[in-house]
N, C-alpha and C positions, 0 to 999 in steps of 0.2 A: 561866869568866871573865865579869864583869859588862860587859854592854853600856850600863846605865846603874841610877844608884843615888843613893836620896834617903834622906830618914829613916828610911818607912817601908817602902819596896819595892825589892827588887833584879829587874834580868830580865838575865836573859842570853838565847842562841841556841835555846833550848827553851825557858826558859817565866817567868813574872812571880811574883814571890814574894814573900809578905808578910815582913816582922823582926817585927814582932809572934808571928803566930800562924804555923800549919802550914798555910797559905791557897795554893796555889799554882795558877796559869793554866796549859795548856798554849800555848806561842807559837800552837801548828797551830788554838787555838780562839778565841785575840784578837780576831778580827773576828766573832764570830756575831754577831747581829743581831735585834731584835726592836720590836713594835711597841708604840707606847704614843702615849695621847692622837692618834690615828693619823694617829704621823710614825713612821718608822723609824731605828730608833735602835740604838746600839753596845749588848748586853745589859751586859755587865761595869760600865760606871758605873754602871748601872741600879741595877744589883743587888747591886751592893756598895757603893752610897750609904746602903742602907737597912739597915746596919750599924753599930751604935753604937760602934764598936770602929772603925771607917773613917774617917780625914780626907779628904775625898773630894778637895781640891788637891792633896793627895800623891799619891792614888791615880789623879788624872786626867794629870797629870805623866808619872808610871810609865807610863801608858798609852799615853799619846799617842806616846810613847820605842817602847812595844811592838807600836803597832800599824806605826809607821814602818816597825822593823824588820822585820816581817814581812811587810809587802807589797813591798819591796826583796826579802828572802827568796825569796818567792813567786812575785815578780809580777803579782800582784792588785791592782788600783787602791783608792787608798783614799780614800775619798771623805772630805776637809778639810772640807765643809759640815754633814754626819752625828756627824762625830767636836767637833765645834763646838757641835752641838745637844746629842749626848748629855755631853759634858763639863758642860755649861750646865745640864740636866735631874738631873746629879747633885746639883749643887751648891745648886739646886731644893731638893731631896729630901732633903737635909743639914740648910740652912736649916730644913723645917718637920718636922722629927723629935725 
């Protein structure tokens, strides 16, 4: 069952998944994290901005849905300031591609 779904991305309870392609997230690894330009940031926008094949407002959309879910899931706080940046840094990364 979809917990939320836009053009290109469905997620449900386990995991985020492209309509496009065979691309799929496990929920359990939504929040990894990585550094760049040294802020730390969500990896997933990161690295799926820099896919030509990616609309990164679709995919930041999906995300922001999947990471909600999973720190409700969890219990893991999720930091709205990090998830702000790296949305922003994809869409960076969109722009000059």
């Amino acid at each position: 069952m979809s917990e939320f779904e836009n053009a290109d991305w469905i997620v449900t309870d386990k995991a985020m998944s492209s309509k496009k392609t065979d691309y799929i997230i496990a929920l359990d690894d939504i929040l990894e994290k990585t550094h760049r330009t040294g802020k730390e940031l969500f990896e997933w926008p990161i690295q799926l901005a820099q896919k030509t094949w990616v609309d990164a407002s679709l995919f930041n959309e999906a995300f922001e849905a999947a990471c909600r879910l999973q720190a409700r899931r969890s219990g893991e706080f999720l930091d709205t300031t990090m998830l702000s940046g790296s949305t922003y840094a994809a869409l960076e990364i969109e722009r000059q591609r």
